[in-house]
N, C-alpha and C positions, 0 to 999 in steps of 0.2 A: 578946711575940714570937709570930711565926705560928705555929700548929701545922704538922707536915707531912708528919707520920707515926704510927702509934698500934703501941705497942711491947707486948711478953707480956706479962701482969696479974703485977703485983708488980714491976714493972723499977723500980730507981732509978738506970738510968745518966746521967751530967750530962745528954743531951740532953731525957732528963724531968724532970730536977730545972730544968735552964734555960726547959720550957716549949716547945721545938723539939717535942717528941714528948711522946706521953701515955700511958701503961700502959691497958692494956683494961680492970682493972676499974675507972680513973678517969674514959673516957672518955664524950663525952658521948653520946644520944643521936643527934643530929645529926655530931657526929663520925664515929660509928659507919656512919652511912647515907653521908657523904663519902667514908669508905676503902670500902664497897660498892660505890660510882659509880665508884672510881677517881682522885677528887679529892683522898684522903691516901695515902701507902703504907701497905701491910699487912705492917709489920715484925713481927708476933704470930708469926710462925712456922705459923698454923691457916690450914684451906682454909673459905669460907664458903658455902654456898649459900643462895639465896632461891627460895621455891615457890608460887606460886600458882593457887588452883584458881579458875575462874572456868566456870558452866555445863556441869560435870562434864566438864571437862577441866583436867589440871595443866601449866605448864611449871617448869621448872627453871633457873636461870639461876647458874652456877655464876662465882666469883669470877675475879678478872680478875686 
């Protein structure tokens, strides 16, 4: 089954036990970066930001 969501660290509701969805601390890394882009839901309940400093300036890109 496809993933298509990534749920709180520790969930065992049927949709992570079916495989539809995957608890945060089991996900993977590329999961991780999917629900970043927007390509899995961020059913975790948390807000995530990404920051990059590039030539002594940073942006912030804040979850979607």
């Amino acid at each position: 089954m496809k993933v298509i969501a990534i749920d709180p660290a520790g969930c065992g509701c049927t949709e992570c036990i079916t495989g539809q969805y995957v608890p945060l601390d089991r996900a993977s890394r590329k999961q991780v970066l999917k629900m970043l882009r927007g390509k899995l839901r961020n059913n975790t309940g948390e807000s995530f930001t990404i920051t990059s400093e590039y030539s002594g300036r940073s942006w912030t890109f804040p979850d979607r």
